[in-house]
C-alpha positions as CSV (number, residue, x, y, z in Angstrom):
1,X,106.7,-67.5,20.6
2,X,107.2,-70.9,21.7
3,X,108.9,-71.3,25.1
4,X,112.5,-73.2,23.8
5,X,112.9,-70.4,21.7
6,X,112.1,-68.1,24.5
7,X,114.5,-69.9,26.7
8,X,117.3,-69.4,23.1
9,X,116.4,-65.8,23.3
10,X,118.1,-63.1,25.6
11,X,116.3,-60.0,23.6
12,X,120.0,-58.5,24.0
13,X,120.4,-58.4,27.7
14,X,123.7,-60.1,27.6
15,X,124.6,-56.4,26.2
16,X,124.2,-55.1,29.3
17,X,125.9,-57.3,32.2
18,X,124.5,-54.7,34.5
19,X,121.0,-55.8,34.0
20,X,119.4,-58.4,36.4
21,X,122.4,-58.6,38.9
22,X,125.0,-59.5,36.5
23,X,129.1,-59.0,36.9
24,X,131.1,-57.1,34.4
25,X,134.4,-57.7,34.5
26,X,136.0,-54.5,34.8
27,X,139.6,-55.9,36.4
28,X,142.5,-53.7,36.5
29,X,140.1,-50.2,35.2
30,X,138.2,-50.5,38.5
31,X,139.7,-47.1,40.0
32,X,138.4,-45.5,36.7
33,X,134.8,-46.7,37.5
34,X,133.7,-43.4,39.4
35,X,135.3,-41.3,36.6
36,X,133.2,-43.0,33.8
37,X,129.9,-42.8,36.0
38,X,130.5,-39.2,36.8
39,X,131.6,-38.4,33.4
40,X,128.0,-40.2,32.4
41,X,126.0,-38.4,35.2
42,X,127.8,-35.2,34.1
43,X,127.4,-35.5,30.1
44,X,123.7,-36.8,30.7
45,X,122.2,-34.1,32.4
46,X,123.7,-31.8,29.9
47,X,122.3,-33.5,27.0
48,X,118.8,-33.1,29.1
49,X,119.4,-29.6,29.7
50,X,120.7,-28.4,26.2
51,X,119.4,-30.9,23.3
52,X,116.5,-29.5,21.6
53,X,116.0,-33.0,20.7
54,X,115.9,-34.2,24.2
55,X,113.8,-31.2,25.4
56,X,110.9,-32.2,22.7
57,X,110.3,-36.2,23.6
58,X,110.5,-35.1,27.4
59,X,107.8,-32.5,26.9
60,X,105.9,-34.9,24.5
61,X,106.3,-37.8,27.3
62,X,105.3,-35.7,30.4
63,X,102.4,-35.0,27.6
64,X,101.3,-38.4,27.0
65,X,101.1,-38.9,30.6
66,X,104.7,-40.6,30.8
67,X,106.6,-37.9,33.1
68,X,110.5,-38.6,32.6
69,X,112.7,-38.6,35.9
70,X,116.3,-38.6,35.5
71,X,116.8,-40.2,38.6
72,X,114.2,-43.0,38.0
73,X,114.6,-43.9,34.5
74,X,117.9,-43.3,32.9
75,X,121.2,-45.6,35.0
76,X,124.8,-45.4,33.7
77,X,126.0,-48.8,33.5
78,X,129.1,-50.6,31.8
79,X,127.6,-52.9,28.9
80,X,129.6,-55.6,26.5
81,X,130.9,-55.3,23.4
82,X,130.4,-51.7,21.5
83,X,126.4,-50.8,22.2
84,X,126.0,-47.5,23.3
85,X,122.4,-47.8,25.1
86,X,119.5,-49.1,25.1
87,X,115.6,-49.3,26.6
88,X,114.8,-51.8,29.3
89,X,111.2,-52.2,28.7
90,X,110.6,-54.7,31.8
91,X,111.8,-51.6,34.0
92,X,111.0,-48.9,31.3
93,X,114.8,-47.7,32.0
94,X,117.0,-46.2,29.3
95,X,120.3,-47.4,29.4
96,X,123.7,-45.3,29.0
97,X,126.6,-47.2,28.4
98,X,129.4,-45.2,30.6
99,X,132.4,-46.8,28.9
100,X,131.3,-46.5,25.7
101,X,130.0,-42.9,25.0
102,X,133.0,-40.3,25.6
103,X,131.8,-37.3,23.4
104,X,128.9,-34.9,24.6
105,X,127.8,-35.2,21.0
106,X,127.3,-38.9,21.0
107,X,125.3,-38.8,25.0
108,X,122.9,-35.8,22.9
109,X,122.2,-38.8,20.0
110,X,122.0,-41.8,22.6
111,X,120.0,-40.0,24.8
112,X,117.5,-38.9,22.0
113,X,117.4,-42.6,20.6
114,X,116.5,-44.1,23.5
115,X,113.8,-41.3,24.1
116,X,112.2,-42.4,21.0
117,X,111.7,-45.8,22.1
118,X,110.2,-44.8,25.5
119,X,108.3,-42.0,23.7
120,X,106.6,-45.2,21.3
121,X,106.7,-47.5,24.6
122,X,104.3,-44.9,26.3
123,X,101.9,-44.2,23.4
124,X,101.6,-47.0,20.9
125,X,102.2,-50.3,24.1
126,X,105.1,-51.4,22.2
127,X,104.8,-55.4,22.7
128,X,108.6,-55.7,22.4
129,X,109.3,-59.1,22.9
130,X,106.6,-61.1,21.0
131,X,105.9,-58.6,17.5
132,X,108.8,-58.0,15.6
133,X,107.0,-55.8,13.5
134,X,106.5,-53.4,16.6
135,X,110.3,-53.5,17.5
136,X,111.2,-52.6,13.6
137,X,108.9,-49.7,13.6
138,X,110.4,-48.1,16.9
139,X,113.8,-49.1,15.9
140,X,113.4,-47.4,12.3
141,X,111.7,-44.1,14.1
142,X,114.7,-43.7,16.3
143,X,117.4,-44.1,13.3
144,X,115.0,-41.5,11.5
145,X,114.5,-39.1,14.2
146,X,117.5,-39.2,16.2
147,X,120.3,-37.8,13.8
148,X,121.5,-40.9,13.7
149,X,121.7,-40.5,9.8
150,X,122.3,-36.7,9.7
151,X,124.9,-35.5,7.1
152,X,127.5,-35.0,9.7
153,X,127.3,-38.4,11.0
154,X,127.2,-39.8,7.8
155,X,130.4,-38.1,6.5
156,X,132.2,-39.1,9.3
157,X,131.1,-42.6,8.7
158,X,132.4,-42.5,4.9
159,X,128.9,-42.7,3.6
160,X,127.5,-40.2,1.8
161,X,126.3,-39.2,-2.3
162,X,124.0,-42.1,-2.5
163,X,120.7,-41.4,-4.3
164,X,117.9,-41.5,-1.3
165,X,120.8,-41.9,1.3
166,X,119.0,-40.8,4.2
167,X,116.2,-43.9,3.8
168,X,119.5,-46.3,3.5
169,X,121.0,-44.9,6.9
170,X,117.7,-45.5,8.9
171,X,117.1,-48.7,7.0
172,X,120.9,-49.9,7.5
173,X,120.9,-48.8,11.2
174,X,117.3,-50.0,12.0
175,X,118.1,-53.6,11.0
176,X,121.8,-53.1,13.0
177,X,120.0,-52.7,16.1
178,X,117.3,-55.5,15.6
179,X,120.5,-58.0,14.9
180,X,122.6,-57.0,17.9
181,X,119.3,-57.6,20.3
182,X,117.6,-60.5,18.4
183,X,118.9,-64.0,17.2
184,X,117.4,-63.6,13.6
185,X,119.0,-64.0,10.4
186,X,119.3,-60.7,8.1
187,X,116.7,-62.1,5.6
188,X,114.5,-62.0,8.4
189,X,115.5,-59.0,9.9
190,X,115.0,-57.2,6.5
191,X,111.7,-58.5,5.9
192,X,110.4,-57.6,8.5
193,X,111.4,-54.2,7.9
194,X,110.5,-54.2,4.6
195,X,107.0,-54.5,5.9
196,X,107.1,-51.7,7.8
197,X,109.2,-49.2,6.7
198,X,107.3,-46.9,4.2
199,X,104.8,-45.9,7.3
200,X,107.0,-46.3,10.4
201,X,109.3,-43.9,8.3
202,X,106.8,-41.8,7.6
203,X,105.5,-41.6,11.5
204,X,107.5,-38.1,12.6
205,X,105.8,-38.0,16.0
206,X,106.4,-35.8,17.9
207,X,108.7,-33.7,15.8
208,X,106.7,-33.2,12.9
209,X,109.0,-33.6,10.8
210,X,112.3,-35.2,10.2
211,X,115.0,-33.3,12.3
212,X,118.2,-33.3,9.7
213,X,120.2,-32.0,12.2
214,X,120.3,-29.2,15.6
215,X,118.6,-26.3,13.9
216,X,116.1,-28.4,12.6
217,X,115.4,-29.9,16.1
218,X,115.2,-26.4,17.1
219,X,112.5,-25.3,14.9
220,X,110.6,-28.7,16.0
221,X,111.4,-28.1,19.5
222,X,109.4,-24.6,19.3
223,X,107.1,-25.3,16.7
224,X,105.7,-27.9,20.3
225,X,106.1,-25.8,22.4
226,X,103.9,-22.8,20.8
227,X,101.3,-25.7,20.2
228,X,101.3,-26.7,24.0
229,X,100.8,-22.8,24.6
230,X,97.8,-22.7,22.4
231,X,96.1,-25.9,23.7
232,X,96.6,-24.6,27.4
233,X,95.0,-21.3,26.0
234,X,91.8,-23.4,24.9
């Protein structure tokens, strides 16, 4: 990448005022600041707690040699516009966006998305901001895995009966994400993806399997852990 276009390029930071000693303006809201950071603290250690989802990456991270503190490497921070989180990879911090995620439901999905990038940061040395192809892949396994596109979520989206829907949800969603941190156009965005799809779709690690919803994430939650009983048993 040539170094004009680096200078053009923000990778998305300006999501996320919080990041590198920026200001968000938070003007007449800012007595509500330590509800929304509390509210965050509060929904995030349940979602670590309870979400077989969760429970999985962090046992497949601490795994992998990539031991996930709460304290270290997750900060609830008001971001811009209508993102939800994301994955520093310069500090290898997951993002929460405090005044953007009200509902337990959506912290359990967040949470779980980001995972997936730090669970692919930690094994595969994601190169994020020079090989597209690398950020497509990890941004297609987390619309796969997360439940991004389960049936609920769909439904309540108005999108559902379409033939193969599930592969046009992480498709749709994986190339939402690359626009929103990446100045691309969408024919570039959805070549690259193109590219990649069929075996980045295909990559279930470390679930196994696609998890369609909770009980799915349950079975995938202790299908890993009675394999990490048997490998300590070796």
């Amino acid at each position: 990448m040539d170094q004009s276009k680096q200078q053009e390029e923000d990778y998305g930071y300006n999501l996320f005022p919080e990041r590198h000693g920026g200001k968000f303006k938070k003007g007449s809201i800012a007595e509500s600041l330590f509800t929304f950071n509390h509210k965050c603290q509060v929904m995030l250690q349940f979602a670590l707690e309870t979400s077989p989802y969760a429970k999985l990456l962090l046992g497949a991270m601490k795994n992998s040699g990539c031991t996930v503190y709460k304290d270290r490497h997750f900060s609830c921070e008001d971001c811009d516009g209508i993102v939800s989180g994301g994955f520093d990879a310069t500090t290898s911090q997951i993002v929460l966006c405090q005044n953007n995620i009200h509902q337990q439901s959506h912290m359990n999905r967040v949470v779980t998305h980001e995972l997936i990038h730090a669970f692919d940061h930690c094994r595969a040395h994601v190169d994020w901001f020079n090989n597209f192809k690398h950020l497509a892949c990890s941004e297609i396994r987390a619309a796969n895995l997360s439940g991004d596109c389960s049936f609920t979520n769909e439904v309540s989206r108005f999108n559902f009966g379409l033939k193969q829907h599930h592969q046009a949800c992480v498709r749709d969603r994986a190339l939402r994400s690359i626009l929103a941190v990446r100045k691309v156009s969408r024919e570039e965005a959805e070549k690259v993806v193109d590219e990649v799809f069929d075996s980045c779709f295909n990559d279930h690690a470390p679930f196994g399997r696609i998890p369609h919803g909770k009980k799915d994430a349950k079975f995938a939650y202790r299908d890993f852990q009675n394999r990490d009983r048997y490998h300590a048993n070796l």
